[in-house]
N, C-alpha and C positions, 0 to 999 in steps of 0.2 A: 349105616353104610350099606347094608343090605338093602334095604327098603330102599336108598339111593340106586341104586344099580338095577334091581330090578324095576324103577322105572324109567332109566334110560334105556335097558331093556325093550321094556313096551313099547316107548315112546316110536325107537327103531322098527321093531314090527311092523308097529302101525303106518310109521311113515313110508316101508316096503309098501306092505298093500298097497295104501295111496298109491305109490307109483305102478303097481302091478296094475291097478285096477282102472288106473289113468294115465295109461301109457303118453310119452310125446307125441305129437303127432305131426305125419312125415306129410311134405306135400307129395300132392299126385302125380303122377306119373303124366308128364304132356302126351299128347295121343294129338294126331294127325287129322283131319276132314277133309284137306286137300292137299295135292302134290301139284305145283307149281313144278311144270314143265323148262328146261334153260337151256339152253342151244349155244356150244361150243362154237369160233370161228371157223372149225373143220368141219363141223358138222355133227362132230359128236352131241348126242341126246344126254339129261339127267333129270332128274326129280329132285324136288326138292320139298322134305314135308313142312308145311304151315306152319304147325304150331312145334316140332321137335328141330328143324332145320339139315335136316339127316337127308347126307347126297345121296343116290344112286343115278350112276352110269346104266343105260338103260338099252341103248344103240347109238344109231346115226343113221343121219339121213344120206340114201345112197348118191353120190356122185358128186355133193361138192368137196373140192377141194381144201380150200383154205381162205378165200375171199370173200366169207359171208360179209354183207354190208348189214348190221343192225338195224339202222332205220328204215331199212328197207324189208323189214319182215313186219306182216300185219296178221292179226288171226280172229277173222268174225267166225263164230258158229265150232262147227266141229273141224275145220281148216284153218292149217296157219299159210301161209305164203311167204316164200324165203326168197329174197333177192342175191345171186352170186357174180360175181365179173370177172371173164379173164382176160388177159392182155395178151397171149400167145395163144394162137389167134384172138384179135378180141372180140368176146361174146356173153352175152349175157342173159345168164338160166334162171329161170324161173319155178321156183318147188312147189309143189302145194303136197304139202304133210297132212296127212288126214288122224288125228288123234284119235281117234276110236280105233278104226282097223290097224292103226300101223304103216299103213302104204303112201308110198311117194309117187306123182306121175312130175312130169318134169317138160320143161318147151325152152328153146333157144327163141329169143323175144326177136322180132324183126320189124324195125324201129322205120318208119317211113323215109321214102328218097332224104326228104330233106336234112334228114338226122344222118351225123358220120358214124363211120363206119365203130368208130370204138367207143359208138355211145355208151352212158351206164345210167341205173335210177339211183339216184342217190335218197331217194325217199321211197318210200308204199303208204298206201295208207286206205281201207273200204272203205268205199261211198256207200254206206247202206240204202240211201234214198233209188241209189239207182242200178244198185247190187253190180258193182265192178269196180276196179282200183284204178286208185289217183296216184300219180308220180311224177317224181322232178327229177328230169336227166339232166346230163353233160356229158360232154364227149370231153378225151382225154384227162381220164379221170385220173389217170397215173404221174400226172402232172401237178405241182401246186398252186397253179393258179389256169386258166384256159381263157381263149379269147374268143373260144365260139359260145353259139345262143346255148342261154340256161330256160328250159322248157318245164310246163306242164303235158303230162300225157294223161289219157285214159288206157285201161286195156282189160278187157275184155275176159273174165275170169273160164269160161267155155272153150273160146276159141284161140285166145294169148293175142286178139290183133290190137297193136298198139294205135291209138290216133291221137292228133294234136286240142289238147283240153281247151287253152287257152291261147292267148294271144300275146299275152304277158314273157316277157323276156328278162330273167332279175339279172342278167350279162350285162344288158342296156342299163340300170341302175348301179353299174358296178360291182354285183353278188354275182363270187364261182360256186363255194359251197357251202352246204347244207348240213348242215348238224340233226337237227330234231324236226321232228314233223308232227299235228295233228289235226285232222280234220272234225270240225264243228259244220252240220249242212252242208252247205258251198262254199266251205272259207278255207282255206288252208291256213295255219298258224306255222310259221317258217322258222327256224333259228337258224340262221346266214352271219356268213363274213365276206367281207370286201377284200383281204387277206389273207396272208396264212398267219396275223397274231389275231389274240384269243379277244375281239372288239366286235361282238355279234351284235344282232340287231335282229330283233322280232317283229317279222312281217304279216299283215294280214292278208293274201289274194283270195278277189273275192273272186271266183269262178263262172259266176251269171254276168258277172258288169265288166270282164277282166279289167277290174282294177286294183290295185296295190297299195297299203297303206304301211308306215312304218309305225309299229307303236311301242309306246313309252313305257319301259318297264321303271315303274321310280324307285329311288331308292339302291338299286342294287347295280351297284360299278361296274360289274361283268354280266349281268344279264340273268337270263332262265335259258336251260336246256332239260335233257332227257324229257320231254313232256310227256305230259299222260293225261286221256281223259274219260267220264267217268260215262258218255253217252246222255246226260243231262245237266242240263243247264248250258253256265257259260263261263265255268271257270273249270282254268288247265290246273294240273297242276306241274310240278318241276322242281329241278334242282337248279341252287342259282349258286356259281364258281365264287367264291372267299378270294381276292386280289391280293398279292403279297402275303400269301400266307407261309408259315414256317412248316404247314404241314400238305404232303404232297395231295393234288386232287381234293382240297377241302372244300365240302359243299353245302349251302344252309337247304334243307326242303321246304318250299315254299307254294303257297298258290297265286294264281293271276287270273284276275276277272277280265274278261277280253273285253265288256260292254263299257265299263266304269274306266279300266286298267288301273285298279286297286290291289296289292298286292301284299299279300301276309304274310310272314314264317312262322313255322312250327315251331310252339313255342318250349322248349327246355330239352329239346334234341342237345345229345353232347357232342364234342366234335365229331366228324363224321367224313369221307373222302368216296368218291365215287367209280369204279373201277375203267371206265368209261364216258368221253362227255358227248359220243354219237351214236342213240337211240333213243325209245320211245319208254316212259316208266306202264308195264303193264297193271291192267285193270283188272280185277277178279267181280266182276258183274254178280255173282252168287254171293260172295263172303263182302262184296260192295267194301272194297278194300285196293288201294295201288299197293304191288308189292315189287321192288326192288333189290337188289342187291350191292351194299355198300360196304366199304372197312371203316374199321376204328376200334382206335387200342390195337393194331399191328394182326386184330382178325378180320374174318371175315362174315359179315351177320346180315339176316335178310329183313329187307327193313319193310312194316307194312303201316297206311294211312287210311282213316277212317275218313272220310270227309264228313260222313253225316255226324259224325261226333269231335270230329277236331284231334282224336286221340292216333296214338302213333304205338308202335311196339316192334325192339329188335332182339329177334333170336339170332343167336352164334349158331354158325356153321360149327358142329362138333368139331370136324376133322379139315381143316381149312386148304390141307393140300389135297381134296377130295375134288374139289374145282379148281378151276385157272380164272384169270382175271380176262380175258379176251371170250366172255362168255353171257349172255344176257336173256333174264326171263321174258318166256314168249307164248305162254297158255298154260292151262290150268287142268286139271282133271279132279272132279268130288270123287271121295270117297267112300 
C-alpha cells in the first residue's frame, strides 16, 4: 500500500512539473499597425485600431453641422474631402481635413448659373489623372425625388471653382439619386434609383465620350452599393442588399468586374448587416485591404477584404456604444 502511494505520489509531482515547465499557452495579445480614421454625421472624428477594434473619439471637424453626405467624402494622399449641405439658407461646404496636421480649411461651393440655387453633390470622388474631384449634384435635394438636371461637375481642389464635366444628364434617363460612387480613369461607376424603393441600377458614365451605360449586375436581385476600389485593375468591390430578408440591412460583400461584369461573394461571410447603404467601402493602399464597418450578432465589428488573397476578417468593436451607426470610415493613418 505504501509503495502504492508513493507512486501516485510521484506520479503527481511529475505531472506538476510537466505543467510547471509547460505552461498553457495564452494567445497574444492583438496590437494595432493602423488606426482607421471614422467620421461621425456631425462631424465628430474616431480611430479605430486594425487589428484590436478599440474606438477613440479623437475631435471633429470644425463647422459641420449634422449634414455630412458619406459619399461625398473622398480622401487621396494626406487629405480627406468632406461634402456638407444646408437647406437654411442653402449651401454647400466643402472640408478638406488634412490628417497629419489636424487642420481643416473649408469654401462655400459656387455652382455655375446654370445650377439652382440649392444644389448639392451627392457624390465626390479624385481624379487622380487630373488631380481634382469629380461630382454628381441635384438640386433640391431635400426633396424625394426632383425634376431638375442630375449633373457631373469638376472642381477644382486649390481654387473650389465648380464647372460642368459632362454632358450627360441621369434626370433625362429617369435617375434622381445616387447612393455609391467610384471612379475607375474616366468612368464613374453609379449606384442610382429611378425612385425612392430600394431598385438601383449600376451605371457606367464614361466621361471622355459622355456616354452612359447601364450594367448588369447578375445574379443579385438588389444590386451592389457602398463600393470600393482598390486603384488597380477593374474590379469594384461592394456590398450587395439580401431582398426580403428577416434580418434588418442584411448584406452579402461581394465583387464586380466592370470589364466582364462577373460577379463573386465572399465566400463563408456569416450573416452580416450594414450600418448604412450611401457611401464608398474605404481602401487601405498600405495594409491593401477594404475596410468597413458592419453588424452582426446585434454587434458591431469592422469588417476588413484582402483582394489579393480573397480572405476577409472581422474584429468586434469592444464597446459598441463607443460609435453610432450614422458614421463611416474615411482614411487611415500607420502606426
Amino acid at each position: 500500500m505504501s509503495a502504492l502511494l508513493l507512486f501516485l505520489f510521484s506520479c503527481s509531482e511529475e505531472d506538476s512539473s510537466a505543467e510547471e515547465e509547460n505552461p498553457s499557452e495564452t494567445p497574444e495579445e492583438a496590437v494595432d499597425s493602423f488606426n482607421y480614421i471614422a467620421l461621425q454625421n456631425d462631424g465628430t472624428l474616431y480611430t479605430i485600431g486594425n487589428n484590436t477594434g478599440q474606438v477613440t473619439q479623437t475631435g471633429r471637424i470644425p463647422g459641420i453641422e449634422f449634414n455630412t453626405i458619406f459619399n461625398s467624402v473622398t480622401s487621396p494622399g494626406s487629405k480627406i474631402f468632406i461634402y456638407e449641405h444646408r437647406f437654411d439658407p442653402p449651401k454647400g461646404i466643402l472640408y478638406i481635413y488634412d490628417k497629419q496636421s489636424g487642420k481643416t480649411v473649408s469654401a462655400i461651393l459656387d455652382f455655375p448659373e446654370e445650377f439652382g440655387e440649392n444644389t448639392a453633390l451627392m457624390s465626390l470622388d479624385w481624379d487622380e489623372e487630373n488631380k481634382n474631384l469629380v461630382g454628381i449634384t441635384r438640386e433640391d435635394l431635400d426633396l424625394p425625388t426632383s425634376v431638375k438636371p442630375v449633373k457631373v461637375v469638376r472642381i477644382e481642389p486649390d481654387t473650389f471653382k465648380v464647372t460642368t464635366a459632362s454632358e450627360v444628364d441621369l434626370h433625362s434617363m429617369g435617375y434622381s439619386n445616387v447612393y455609391s460612387t467610384s471612379l475607375i480613369g474616366q468612368k464613374i461607376y453609379v449606384v442610382t434609383l429611378k425612385n425612392s424603393n430600394w431598385d438601383p441600377d449600376l451605371l457606367e458614365i464614361d466621361l471622355e465620350n459622355d456616354a452612359v451605360e447601364v450594367l448588369p449586375v447578375t445574379g443579385r436581385e438588389a444590386g451592389i452599393t457602398n463600393l470600393g476600389y482598390s486603384g488597380n485593375g477593374h474590379t469594384l468591390f461592394g456590398f450587395s442588399p439580401v431582398p426580403n430578408s428577416n434580418l434588418i440591412a442584411e448584406v452579402r460583400p461581394v465583387t464586380f468586374n466592370v470589364q466582364d461584369g462577373t460577379v463573386k461573394e465572399i465566400s463563408k461571410v456569416p450573416r452580416i448587416s450594414t450600418l448604412n447603404f450611401a457611401h464608398k467601402t474605404f481602401y487601405n493602399k498600405e495594409a491593401k485591404e477594404f475596410a468597413e464597418l458592419i453588424g452582426a450578432d446585434n454587434k458591431k465589428h469592422l469588417f476588413k477584404y484582402r483582394p489579393s488573397t480573397g480572405e476577409y476578417e472581422m474584429i468586434e468593436i469592444p464597446d459598441p456604444n463607443s460609435i453610432f451607426s450614422v458614421v463611416n470610415i474615411i482614411g487611415v493613418t500607420e502606426l
